[in-house]
GUGUPA-603680 format. One record per residue (C-alpha): residue in one letter; x, y, z. Coordinates in steps of 0.02 Angstrom, whole numbers, plus 50000, padded with zeros to 5 digits. Layout:
 res    xx    yy    zz
   A     X     Y     Z
...
This chain:
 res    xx    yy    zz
   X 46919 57469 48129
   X 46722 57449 48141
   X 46645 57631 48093
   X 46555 57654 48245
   X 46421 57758 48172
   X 46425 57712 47997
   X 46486 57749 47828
   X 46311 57740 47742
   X 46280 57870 47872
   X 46442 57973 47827
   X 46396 57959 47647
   X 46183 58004 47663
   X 46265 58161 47783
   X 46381 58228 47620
   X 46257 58195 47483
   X 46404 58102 47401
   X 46495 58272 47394
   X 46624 58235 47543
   X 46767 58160 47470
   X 46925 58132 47583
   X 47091 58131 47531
   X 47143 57998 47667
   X 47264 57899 47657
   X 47381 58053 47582
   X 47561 58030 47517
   X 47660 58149 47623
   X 47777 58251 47489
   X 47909 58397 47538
   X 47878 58420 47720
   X 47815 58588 47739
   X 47828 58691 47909
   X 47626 58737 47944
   X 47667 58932 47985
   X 47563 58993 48134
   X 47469 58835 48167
   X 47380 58869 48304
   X 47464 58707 48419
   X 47426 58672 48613
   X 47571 58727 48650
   X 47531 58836 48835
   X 47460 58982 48888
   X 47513 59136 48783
   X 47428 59330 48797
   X 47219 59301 48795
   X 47144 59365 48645
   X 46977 59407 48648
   X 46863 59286 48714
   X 46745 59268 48547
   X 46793 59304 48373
   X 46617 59364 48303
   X 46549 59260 48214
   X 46573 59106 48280
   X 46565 58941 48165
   X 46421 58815 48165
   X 46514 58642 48139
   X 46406 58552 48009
   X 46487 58383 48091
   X 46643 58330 48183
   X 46746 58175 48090
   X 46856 58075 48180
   X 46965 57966 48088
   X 47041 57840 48178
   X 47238 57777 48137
   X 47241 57589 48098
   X 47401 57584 48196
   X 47302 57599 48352
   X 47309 57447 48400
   X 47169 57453 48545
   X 47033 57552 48507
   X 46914 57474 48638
   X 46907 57664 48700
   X 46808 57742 48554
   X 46616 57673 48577
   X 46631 57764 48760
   X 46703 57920 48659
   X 46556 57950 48537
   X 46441 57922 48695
   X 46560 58060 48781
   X 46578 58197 48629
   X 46380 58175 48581
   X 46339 58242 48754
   X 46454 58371 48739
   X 46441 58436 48577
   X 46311 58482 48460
   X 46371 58431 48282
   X 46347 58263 48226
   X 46492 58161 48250
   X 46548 58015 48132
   X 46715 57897 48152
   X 46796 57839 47979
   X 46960 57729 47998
   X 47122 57785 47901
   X 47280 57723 47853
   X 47363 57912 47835
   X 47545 57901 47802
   X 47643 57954 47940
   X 47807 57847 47880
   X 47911 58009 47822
   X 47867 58094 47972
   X 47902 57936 48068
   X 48060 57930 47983
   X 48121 58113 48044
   X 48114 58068 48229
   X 48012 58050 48367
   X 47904 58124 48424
   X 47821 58168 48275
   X 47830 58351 48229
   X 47651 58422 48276
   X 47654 58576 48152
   X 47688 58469 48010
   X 47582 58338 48030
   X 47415 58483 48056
   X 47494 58552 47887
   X 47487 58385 47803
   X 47316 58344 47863
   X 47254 58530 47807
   X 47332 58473 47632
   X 47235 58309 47634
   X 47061 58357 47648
   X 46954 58431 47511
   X 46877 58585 47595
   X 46777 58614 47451
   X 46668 58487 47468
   X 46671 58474 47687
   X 46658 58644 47716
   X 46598 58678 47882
   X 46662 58525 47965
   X 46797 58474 48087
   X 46916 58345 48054
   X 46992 58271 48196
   X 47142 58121 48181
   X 47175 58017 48301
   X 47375 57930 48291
   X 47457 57832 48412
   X 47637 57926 48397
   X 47703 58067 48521
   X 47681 58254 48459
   X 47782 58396 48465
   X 47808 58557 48444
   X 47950 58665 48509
   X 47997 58696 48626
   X 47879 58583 48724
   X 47929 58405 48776
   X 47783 58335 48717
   X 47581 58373 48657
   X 47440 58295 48688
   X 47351 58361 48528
   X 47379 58501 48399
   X 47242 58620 48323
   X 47210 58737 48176
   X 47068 58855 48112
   X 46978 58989 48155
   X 46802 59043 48120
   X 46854 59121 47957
   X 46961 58987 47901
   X 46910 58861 47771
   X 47011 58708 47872
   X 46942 58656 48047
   X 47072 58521 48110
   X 47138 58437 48262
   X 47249 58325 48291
   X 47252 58201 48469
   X 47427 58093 48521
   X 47356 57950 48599
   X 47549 57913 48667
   X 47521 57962 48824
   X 47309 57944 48850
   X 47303 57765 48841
   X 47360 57659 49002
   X 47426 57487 48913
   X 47491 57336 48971
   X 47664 57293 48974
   X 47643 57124 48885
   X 47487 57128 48795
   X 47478 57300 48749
   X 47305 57318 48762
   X 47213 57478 48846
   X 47203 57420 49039
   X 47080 57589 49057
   X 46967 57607 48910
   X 46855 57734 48988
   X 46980 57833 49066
   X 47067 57856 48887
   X 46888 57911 48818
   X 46895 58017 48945
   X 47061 58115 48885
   X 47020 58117 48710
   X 46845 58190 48730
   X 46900 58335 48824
   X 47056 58377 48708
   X 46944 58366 48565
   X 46785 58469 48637
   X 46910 58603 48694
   X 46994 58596 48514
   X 46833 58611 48422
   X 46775 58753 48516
   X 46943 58819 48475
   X 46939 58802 48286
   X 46772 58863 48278
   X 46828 59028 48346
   X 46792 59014 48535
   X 46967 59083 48609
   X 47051 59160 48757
   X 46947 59077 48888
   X 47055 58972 49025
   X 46892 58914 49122
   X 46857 58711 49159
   X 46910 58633 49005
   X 47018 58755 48930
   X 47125 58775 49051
   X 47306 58714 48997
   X 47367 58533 49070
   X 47552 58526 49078
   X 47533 58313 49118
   X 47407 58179 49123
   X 47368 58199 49310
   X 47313 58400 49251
   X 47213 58346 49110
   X 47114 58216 49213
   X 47079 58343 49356
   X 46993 58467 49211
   X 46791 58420 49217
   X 46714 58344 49047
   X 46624 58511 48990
   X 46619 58677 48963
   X 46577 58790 49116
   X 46491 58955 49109
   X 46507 59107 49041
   X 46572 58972 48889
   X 46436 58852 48875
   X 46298 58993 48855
   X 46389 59046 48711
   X 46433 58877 48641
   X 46260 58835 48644
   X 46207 58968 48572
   X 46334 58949 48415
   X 46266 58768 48384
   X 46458 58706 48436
   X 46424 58630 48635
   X 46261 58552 48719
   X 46189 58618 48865
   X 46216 58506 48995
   X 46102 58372 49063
């Protein structure tokens, strides 16, 4: 996949200090305990945990196995507006064959715990790391997720993880994405919500964090945050203020 913004980009951004562990060998599959997974509406903590975390950049790292990725120029255009950090797209090749291999859907808690494992948070402190994969997700007892999440502002791991199983509209013979836009769509506002998330921005069920249970939910949600959230968003260095 072309890197939409860049790798020299990528590397001026690190300094030659960011050094990803992608593609990983998956070893012993590990249960991630307490990952913090889209998995419905549960008790609402407190809104903000104080302080909140100012993403140095968002990476999204694409899965070769996508096999349309048509969607992702209109994406960047979609998360710049919405969020402040810099974003930058890197393709990957992570392994999901084990995973693969012990059903489907994939098993969302796992897969977060893998790609926590996989990252050097040394040396990308600060930074979200968002994969994109085309498999189904799940954790139990849901039927299926549309992404998976974990970190909080005190954490030294920021991920998220976005299913593209059920976002992108494909053909039945060519496969390819018959609504680019509307799949940008989806993604952005699973990963905006997410990264506000793992930054420490909880307990708020306004506009885009409310919970969609289907597609048809998560395309009725608007694009941004709404208020009290976006002042505070803004404020952290995490959202935009809309224009």
């Amino acid at each position: 996949m072309r890197d939409l913004i860049g790798w020299r980009a990528w590397r001026a951004f690190c300094a030659g200090r960011c050094r990803l562990a992608l593609p990983v060998l998956l070893g012993v599959l590990v249960a991630a305990a307490g990952a913090a997974v889209e998995t419905g509406p549960g008790p609402a903590p407190s809104v903000v945990e104080t302080p909140l975390m100012r993403p140095r950049a968002l990476v999204l790292h694409v899965h070769a196995d996508i096999r349309d990725q048509g969607f992702l120029p209109d994406l960047i255009r979609r998360l710049e507006r919405t969020l402040a950090p810099p974003i930058f797209t890197l393709p990957t090749r992570f392994d999901l064959g084990l995973l693969r291999a012990q059903g489907h859907p994939l098993d969302a808690a796992v897969l977060v715990d893998n790609l926590i494992r996989s990252v050097d948070w040394g040396h990308n402190a600060g930074t979200i790391q968002v994969l994109l994969v085309p498999d189904d997700l799940r954790l139990r007892p849901a039927r299926y997720n549309f992404a998976a999440s974990n970190g909080t502002a005190a954490s030294p791991y920021h991920v998220i993880v976005v299913s593209l199983a059920r976002l992108q509209e494909r053909g039945l013979w060519s496969g390819d994405d018959r609504h680019p836009g509307r799949t940008a769509e989806r993604v952005q506002k699973l990963v905006a919500k997410n990264a506000a998330k793992v930054s420490g921005y909880g307990g708020s069920t306004r506009c885009i964090f409310s919970f969609p249970r289907n597609r048809d939910e998560l395309d009725a949600l608007p694009e941004g945050f709404c208020e009290p959230d976006l002042s505070a968003l803004v404020a952290a260095g995490i959202a935009r203020p809309l224009r």
